[in-house]
C-alpha positions in Angstrom: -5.3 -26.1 22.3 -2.9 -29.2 22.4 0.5 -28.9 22.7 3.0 -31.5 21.9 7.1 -30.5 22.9 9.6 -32.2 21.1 13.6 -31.1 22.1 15.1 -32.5 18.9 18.5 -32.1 18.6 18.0 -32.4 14.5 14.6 -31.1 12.8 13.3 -30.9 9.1 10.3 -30.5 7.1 9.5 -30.8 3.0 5.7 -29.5 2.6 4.4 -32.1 -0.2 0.4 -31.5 -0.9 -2.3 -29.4 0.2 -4.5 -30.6 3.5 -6.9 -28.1 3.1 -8.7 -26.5 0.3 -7.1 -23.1 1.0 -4.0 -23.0 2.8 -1.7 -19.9 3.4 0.4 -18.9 0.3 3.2 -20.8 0.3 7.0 -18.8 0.4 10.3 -20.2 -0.1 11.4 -19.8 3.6 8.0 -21.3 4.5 8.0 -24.6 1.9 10.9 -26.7 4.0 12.7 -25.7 6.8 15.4 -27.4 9.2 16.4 -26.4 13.1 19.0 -28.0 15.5 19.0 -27.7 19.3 15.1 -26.8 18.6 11.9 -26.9 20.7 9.5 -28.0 18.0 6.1 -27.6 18.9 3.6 -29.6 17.4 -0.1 -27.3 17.4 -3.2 -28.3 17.3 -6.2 -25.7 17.6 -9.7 -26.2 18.9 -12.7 -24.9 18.8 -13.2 -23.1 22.0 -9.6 -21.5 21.8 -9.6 -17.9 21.7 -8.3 -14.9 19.6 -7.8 -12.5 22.3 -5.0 -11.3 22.7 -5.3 -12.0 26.5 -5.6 -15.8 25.7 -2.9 -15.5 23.0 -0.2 -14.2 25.5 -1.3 -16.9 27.7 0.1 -19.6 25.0 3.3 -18.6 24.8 4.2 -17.9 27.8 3.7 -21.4 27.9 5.8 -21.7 25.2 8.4 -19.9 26.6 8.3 -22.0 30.3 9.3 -25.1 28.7 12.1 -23.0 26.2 13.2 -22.1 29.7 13.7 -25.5 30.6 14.9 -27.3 28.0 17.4 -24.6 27.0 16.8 -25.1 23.0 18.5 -22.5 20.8 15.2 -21.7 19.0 11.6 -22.6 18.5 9.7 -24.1 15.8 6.2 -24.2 15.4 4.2 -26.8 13.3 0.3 -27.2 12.9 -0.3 -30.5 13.7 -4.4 -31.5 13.8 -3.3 -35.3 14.9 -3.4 -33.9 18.7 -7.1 -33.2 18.7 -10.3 -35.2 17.6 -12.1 -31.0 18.3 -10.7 -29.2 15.6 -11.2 -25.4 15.0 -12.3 -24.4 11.2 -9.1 -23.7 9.5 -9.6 -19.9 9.1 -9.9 -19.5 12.8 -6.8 -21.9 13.5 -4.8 -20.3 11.1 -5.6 -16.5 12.9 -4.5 -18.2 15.9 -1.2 -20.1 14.6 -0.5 -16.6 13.1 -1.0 -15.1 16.5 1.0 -17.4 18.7 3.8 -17.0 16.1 4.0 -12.8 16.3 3.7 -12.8 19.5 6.3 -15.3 20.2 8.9 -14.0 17.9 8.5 -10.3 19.9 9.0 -12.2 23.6 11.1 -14.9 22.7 14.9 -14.7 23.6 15.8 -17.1 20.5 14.7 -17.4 16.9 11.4 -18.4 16.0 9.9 -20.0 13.0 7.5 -22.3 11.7 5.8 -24.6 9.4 3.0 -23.3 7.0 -0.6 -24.2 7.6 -3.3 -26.5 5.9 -0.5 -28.7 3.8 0.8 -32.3 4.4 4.8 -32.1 4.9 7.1 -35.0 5.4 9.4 -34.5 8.3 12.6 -35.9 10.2 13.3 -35.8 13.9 16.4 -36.4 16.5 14.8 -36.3 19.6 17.6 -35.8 22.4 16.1 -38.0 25.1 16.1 -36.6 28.5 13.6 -36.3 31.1 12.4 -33.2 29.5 12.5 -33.7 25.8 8.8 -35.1 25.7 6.0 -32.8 27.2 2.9 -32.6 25.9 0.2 -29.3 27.3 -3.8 -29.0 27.1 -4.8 -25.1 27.3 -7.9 -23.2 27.1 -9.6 -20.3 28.1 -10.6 -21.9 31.3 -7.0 -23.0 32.3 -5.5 -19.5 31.2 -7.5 -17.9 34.4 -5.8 -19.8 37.1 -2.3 -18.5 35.6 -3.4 -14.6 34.6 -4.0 -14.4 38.4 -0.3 -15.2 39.0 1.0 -12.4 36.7 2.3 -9.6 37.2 1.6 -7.1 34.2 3.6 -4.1 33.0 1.3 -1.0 33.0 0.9 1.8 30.8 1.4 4.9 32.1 0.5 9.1 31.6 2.6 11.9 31.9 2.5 15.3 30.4 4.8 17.1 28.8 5.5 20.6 28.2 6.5 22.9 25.3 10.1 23.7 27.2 10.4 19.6 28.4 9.1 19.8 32.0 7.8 16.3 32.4 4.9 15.7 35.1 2.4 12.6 36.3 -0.6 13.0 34.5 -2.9 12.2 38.0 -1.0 14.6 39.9 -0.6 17.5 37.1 -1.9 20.9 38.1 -3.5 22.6 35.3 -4.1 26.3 34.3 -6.9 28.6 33.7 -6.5 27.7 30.1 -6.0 24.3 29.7 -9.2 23.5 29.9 -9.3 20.5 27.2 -6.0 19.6 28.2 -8.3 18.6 31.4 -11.1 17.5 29.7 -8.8 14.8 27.5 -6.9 13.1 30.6 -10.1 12.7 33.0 -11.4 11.0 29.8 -8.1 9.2 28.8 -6.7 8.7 32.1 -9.2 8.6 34.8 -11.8 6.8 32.5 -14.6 9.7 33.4 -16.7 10.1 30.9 -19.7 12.7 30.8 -22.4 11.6 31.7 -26.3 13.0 31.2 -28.9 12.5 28.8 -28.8 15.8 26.8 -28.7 15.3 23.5 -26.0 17.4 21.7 -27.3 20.4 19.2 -25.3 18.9 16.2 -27.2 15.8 15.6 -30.5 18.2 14.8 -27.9 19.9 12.0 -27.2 16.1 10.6 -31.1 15.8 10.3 -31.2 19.2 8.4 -28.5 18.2 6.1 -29.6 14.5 5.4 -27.2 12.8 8.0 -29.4 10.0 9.1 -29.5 6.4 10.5 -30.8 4.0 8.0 -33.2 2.3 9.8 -33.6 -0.9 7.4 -29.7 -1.6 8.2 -27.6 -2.7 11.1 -26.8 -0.8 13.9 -24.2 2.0 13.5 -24.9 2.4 9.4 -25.9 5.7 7.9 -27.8 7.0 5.1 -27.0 10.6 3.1 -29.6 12.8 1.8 -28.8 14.9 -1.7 -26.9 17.5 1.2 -25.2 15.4 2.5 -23.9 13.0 -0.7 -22.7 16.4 -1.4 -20.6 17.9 1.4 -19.4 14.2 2.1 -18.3 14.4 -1.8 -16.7 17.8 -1.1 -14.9 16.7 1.8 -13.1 13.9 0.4 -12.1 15.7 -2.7 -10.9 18.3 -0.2 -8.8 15.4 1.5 -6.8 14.7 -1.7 -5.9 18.3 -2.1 -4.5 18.2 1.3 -2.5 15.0 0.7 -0.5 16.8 -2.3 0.0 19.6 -0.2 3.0 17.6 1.7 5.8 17.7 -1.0 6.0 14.1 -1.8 4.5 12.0 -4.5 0.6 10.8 -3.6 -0.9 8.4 -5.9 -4.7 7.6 -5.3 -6.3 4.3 -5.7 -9.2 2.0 -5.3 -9.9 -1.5 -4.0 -11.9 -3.9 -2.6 -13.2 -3.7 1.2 -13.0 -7.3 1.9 -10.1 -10.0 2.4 -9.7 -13.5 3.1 -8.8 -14.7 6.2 -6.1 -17.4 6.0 -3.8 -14.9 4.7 -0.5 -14.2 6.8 -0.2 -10.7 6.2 -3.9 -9.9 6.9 -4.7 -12.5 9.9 -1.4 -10.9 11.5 -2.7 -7.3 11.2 -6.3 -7.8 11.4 -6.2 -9.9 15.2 -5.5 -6.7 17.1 -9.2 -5.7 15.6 -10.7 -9.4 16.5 -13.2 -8.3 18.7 -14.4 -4.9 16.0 -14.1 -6.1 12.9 -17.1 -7.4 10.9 -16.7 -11.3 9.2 -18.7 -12.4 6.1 -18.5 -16.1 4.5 -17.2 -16.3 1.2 -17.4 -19.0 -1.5 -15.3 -21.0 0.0 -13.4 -18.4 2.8 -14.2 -16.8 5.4 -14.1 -13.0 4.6 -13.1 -9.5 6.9 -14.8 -6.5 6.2 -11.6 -3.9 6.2 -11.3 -1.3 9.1 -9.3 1.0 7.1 -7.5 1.0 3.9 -4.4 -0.6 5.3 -5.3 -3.8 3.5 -5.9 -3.1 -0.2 -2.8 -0.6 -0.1 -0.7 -3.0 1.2 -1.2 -5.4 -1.0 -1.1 -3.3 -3.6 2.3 -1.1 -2.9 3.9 -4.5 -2.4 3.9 -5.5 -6.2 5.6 -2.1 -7.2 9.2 -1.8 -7.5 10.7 1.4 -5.7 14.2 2.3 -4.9 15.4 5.1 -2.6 15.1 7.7 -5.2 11.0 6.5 -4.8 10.6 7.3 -1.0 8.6 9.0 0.4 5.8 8.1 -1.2 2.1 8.4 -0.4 -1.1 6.3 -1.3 -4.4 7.6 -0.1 -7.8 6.0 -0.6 -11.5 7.0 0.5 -11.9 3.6 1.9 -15.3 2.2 3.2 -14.8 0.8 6.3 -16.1 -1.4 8.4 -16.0 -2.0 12.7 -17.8 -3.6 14.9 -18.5 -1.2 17.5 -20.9 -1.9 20.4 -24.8 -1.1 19.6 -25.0 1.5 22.3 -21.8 3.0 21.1 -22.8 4.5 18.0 -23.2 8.1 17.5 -24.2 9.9 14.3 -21.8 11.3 12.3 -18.9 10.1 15.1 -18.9 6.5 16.2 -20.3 4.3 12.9 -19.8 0.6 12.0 -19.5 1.8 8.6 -18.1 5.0 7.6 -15.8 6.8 4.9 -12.1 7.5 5.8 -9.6 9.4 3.4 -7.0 6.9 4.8 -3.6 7.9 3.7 -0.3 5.8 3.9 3.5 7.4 3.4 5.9 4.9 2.8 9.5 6.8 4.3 13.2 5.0 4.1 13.4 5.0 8.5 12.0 6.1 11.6 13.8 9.7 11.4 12.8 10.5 7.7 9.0 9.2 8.6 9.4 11.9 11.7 10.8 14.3 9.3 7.8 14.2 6.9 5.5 14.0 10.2 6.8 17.5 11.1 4.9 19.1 7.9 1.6 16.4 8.2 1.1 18.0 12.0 1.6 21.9 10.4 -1.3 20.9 7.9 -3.7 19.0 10.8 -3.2 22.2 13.4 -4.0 24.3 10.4 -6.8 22.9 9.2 -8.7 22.3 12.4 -7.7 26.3 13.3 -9.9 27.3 10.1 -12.9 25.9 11.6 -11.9 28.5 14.5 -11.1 25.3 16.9 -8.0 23.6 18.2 -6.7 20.0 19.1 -5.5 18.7 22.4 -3.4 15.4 21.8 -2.8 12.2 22.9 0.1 10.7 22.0 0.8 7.3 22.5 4.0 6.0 22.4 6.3 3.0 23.0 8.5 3.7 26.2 11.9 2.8 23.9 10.4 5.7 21.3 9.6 7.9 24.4 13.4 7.0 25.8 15.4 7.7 22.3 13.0 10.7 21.1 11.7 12.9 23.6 13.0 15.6 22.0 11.2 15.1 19.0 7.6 15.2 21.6 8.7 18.5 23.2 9.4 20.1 19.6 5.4 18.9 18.3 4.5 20.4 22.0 6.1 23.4 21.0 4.5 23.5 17.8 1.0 23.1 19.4 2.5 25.6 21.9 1.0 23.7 24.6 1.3 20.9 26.8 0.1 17.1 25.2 -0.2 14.2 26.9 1.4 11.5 26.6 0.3 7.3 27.2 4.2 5.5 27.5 3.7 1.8 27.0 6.3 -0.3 28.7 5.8 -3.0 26.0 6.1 -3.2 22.0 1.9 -4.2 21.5 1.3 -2.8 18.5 3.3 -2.2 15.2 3.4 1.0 16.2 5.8 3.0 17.8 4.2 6.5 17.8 0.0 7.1 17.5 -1.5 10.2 18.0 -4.9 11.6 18.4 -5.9 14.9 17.8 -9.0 15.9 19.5 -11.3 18.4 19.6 -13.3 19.4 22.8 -17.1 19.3 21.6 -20.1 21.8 22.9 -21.1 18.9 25.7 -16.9 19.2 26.9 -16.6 15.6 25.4 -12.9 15.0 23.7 -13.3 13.6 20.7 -10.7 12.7 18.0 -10.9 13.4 14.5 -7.6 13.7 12.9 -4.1 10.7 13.7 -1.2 9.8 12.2 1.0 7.1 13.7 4.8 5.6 12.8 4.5 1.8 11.5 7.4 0.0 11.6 5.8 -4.0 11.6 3.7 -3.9 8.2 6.3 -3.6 5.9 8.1 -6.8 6.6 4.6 -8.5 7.3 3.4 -7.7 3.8 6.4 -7.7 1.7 6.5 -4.3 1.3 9.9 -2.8 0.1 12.5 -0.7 -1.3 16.3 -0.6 -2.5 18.4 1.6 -1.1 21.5 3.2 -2.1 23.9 0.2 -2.3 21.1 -2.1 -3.7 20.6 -3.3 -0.6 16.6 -4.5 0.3 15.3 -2.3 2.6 11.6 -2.4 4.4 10.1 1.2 5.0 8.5 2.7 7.9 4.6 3.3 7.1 2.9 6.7 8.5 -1.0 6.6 8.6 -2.7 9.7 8.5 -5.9 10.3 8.4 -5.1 14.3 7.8 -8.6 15.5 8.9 -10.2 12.5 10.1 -12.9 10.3 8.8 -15.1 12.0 6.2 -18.3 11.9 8.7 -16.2 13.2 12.0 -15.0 16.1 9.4 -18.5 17.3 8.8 -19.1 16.4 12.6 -16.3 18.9 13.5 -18.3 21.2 11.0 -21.5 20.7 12.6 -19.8 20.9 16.5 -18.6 23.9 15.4 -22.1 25.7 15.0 -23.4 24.3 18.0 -20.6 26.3 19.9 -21.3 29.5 18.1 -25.0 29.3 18.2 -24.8 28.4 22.6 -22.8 32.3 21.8 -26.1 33.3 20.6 -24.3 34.0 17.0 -26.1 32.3 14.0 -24.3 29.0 13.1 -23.3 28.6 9.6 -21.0 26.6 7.8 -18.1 27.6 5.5 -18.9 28.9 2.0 -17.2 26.1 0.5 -19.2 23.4 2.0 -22.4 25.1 1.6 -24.3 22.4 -0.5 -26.4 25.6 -1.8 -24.1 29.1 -1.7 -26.6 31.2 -3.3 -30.4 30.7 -3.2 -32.1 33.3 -5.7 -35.6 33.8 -4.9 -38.2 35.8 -7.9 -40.9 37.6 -6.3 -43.3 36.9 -9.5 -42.5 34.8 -12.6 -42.4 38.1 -14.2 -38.9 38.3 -12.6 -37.5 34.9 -13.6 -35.9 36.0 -16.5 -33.6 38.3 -14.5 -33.3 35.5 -12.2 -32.6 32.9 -14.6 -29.7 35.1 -15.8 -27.9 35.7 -12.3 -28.1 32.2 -12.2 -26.5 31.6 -15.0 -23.4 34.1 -14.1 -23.2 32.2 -10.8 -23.0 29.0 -12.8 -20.6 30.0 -15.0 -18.1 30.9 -12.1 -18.6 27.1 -10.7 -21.0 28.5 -7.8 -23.8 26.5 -6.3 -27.2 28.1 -6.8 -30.5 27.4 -6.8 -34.1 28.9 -7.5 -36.9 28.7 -5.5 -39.6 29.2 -8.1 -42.3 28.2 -5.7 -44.7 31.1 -6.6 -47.7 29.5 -4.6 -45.5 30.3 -1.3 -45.2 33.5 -0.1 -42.0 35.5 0.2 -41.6 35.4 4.0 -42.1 31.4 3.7 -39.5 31.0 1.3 -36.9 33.8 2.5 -37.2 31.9 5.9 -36.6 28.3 4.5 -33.3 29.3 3.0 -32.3 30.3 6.5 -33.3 27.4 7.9 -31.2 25.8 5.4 -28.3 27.4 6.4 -28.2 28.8 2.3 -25.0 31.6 2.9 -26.3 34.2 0.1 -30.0 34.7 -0.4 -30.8 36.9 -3.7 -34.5 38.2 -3.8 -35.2 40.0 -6.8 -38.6 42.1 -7.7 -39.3 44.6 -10.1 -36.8 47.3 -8.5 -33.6 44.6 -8.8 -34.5 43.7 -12.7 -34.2 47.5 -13.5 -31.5 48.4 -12.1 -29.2 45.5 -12.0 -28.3 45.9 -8.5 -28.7 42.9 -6.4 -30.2 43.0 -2.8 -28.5 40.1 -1.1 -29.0 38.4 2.4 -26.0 37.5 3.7 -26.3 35.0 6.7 -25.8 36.8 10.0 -25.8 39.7 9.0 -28.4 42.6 10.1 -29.9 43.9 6.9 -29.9 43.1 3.5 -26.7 44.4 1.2 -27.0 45.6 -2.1 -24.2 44.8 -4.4 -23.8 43.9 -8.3 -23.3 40.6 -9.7 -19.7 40.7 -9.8 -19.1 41.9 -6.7 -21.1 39.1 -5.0 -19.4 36.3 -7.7 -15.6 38.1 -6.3 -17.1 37.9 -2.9 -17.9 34.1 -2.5 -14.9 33.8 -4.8 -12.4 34.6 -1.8 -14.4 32.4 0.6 -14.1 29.2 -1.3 -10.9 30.1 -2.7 -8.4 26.9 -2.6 -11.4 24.8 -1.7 -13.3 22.1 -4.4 -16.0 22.6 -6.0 -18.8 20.4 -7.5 -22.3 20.9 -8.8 -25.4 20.7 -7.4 -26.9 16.7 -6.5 -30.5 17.9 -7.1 -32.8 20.0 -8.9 -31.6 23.5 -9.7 -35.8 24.8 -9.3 -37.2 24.2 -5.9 -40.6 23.7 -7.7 -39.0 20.0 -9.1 -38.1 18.9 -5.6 -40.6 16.6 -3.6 -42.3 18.9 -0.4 -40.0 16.9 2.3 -36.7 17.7 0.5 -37.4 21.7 -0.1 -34.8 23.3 1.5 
């Protein structure tokens, strides 16, 4: 990067054409601008300048040396490509520009601004003339080593905290007989240990049963789903929705695109703290970023609605595809994807106290969906030290909630937009903690994409963002699911999963074809109440072989019916785990599956309702 520092004692700029065929979208406070006592700095970005954030610090503290010196009452930067005959390609410069800029005006002890990128702009300057006015810098990733070393870094740091408010050092905390995960989570989080071992855990033979696969033909880390699987991934994120309108605030839910062009203010800001996970594409004429999470498309949709106070909260939720980068000997089924499906909510609140009020019923529904699986979270929460300093309060009340101790990551400096993000994990069958549900408290997107409200006096105000992810990612749902049946089948119980989520809950089996009729008319009752059934009509298989394929399908009511069942109308039904078969009528097993998927969705079956119509590798 060359640098070129100009103390003017007058500055101004008039942008008159385009320079590039895409520049940034052009704003009113962006199209001219003027400065006094200013230390304008002229930009020019080359290719083997950096993104990382690392390399970006590096910059302006640069920057902020020669402020030091000079004493200007603010900065100004302009992109300048006159310094350099090595040019970057403009999306890349721009990312970088954007960089420097956010991360200036957050360190920076005077007002920063600066010139938009990829126009031609006439402009004036009033040098002041002293020793120091004129300095010109070349830096690069080379250069930035020698000064890192000199550094001296402000470092996160652990403690825990307590239900009652006792504060301790994470390292030095003595835990109980039944904290277990809380263990588990800061050897993993805090002393970097991670398990270690080639045994491969039981849930990723329950993926293969329900379809869960890798997609061979693909890139690493990208998934196929079976018929099973289409369904219970279809289940979950209808089940997601329901959740969302369960927190007593308006939820609208929308669709979008998953890919957005670089060059973009709002998006390169948000999208470099992702630079080394996020997948790129070239466009027509753009480069393109393959979104991470729904943040995007909401953002830049809520933006172009008009909301006052009487408006917030308000929620936005999207099953977004989403795309990251994550290394190739990082991804695990189900878990760790480079493409997977996330229910990603958004709740836009007036301030930081009403988005911790509405948090306070979003952590209720989290702990209580994760306890009907018959597990429970351990958290880390990760904070800014000011949030940690001002709030504390409000982290011993969630403690109490979870009615134990959480831990807690306090970062001495504002990185992120974030001031709160929290991870809820689960501890699996291998003792691995892994996270499945988060929220965190946004307060930098609002302002970086326009996104506002008025309040009560008219006045424009810019909300903070909550991001929720109320059960996690579809996939690490049905992981949780599947995790969950490892544990009770290493009890020596018979794993199952819940009723709801069953992709078949009742499997009726004919001894002969003389009993189809019968058959065909339980199946219809079942139907007619919105349950899942199936037939296996397979009358070249014996009874044993197909009884035994519905348990190995996990199927939670199997319904065999023979000569004695069509008489008497009396059903003999196998329930899964249970001992013997129990026989009941038809209503009392429609009643009875009835209360187990009660309050959850329900859709229809995404294959053949006769077994006979399905190919031999897709049976069960």
């Amino acid at each position: 990067m060359r640098l070129l520092f100009i103390h003017a004692e007058d500055f101004s700029y008039q942008v008159r054409d385009k320079a590039v065929e895409n520049p940034e979208p052009l704003t009113p406070e962006l199209e001219r601008g003027s400065a006094k006592n200013a230390l304008v700095v002229f930009m020019s970005v080359e290719e083997n300048d950096s993104e990382e954030a690392n390399y970006i610090n590096y910059v302006v503290d640069e920057i902020l040396d020669v402020l030091n010196k000079v004493r200007a009452s603010q900065i100004v930067l302009y992109p300048y490509a006159h310094l350099s005959p090595n040019l970057a390609k403009p999306n890349k410069a721009m990312g970088i520009l954007l960089a420097v800029h956010s991360r200036l005006r957050e360190k920076s002890p005077v007002p920063v601004s600066r010139a938009p990128f990829g126009y031609y702009k006439a402009f004036d300057i009033k040098c002041y003339g002293h020793p120091l006015s004129e300095l010109s810098k070349s830096l690069s990733p080379v250069t930035m080593g020698v000064q890192a070393t000199q550094q001296t870094v402000s470092r996160d740091y652990y403690v825990i905290l307590t239900p009652t408010g006792e504060e301790y050092d994470a390292i030095k905390y003595q835990f109980k007989p039944n904290e277990d995960d809380l263990k588990a989570l800061v050897e993993k989080e805090v002393l970097k240990r991670e398990l270690e071992g080639g045994k491969e855990p039981r849930y990723i033979d329950y993926c293969r049963k329900f379809g869960f696969e890798w997609e061979p033909m693909s890139d690493v880390g990208h998934m196929r789903y079976g018929p099973a699987a289409t369904l219970m991934m279809e289940l979950v994120e209808d089940y997601a929705w329901r959740l969302a309108n369960e927190l007593g605030i308006p939820v609208f839910k929308i669709r979008g695109t998953n890919m957005f062009r670089r060059g973009e203010r709002a998006i390169d800001e948000h999208a470099r703290l992702f630079n080394e996970r996020m997948y790129t594409m070239e466009g027509d004429k753009d480069e393109l970023i393959m979104r991470y999470a729904a943040c995007f498309q909401q953002f830049a949709m809520i933006k172009d609605w008009v909301l006052s106070y009487r408006d917030i909260p308000i929620g936005m939720l999207e099953v977004a595809d989403s795309y990251r980068y994550e290394q190739p000997g990082e991804t695990v089924l189900c878990f760790r994807l480079r493409r997977f499906y996330m229910p990603d909510l958004h709740i836009f609140t007036k301030s930081l106290n009403n988005a911790m009020d509405v948090a306070l019923r979003l952590h209720e529904i989290i702990f209580r969906e994760i306890k009907k699986l018959g597990r429970d979270y351990v958290s880390l929460y990760n904070v800014s030290k000011q949030f940690y300093n001002e709030h504390r309060d409000y982290l011993v009340e969630l403690a109490r909630r979870e009615g134990k101790p959480i831990l807690i990551r306090i970062m001495p400096e504002q990185k992120y937009y974030w001031v709160l993000n929290v991870e809820f994990h689960i501890v699996d069958e291998l003792r691995r903690p892994r996270e499945i549900a988060t929220f965190q408290f946004d307060v930098g997107n609002a302002q970086r994409f326009g996104i506002k409200y008025r309040d009560e006096n008219g006045e424009v105000k810019y909300p903070v963002i909550i991001h929720t992810a109320i059960i996690g990612s579809v996939e690490r749902y049905i992981y949780a699911l599947l995790d969950t049946a490892a544990i009770t089948e290493t009890r020596g119980e018979t794993p199952r999963l819940p009723t709801w989520i069953s992709p078949i809950q009742v499997r009726v089996i004919p001894i002969s074809k003389e009993h189809m009729t019968f058959a065909n008319d339980v199946v219809s009752r079942l139907e007619g109440a919105m349950i899942r059934v199936d037939v296996d009509d397979r009358f070249d298989e014996t009874l044993a072989k197909r009884v035994r394929d519905a348990e190995t399908f996990w199927v939670p009511y199997v319904v065999v019916i023979g000569e004695r069942e069509a008489k008497a109308g009396k059903l003999s039904v196998r329930v899964r785990g249970a001992q013997k078969p129990i026989e009941m009528g038809i209503d009392e097993l429609i009643g009875r599956i009835e209360g187990e998927i009660k309050g959850y969705p329900r859709r229809p079956l995404t294959m053949p309702k006769y077994l006979s119509m399905r190919p031999a590798s897709i049976i069960t």
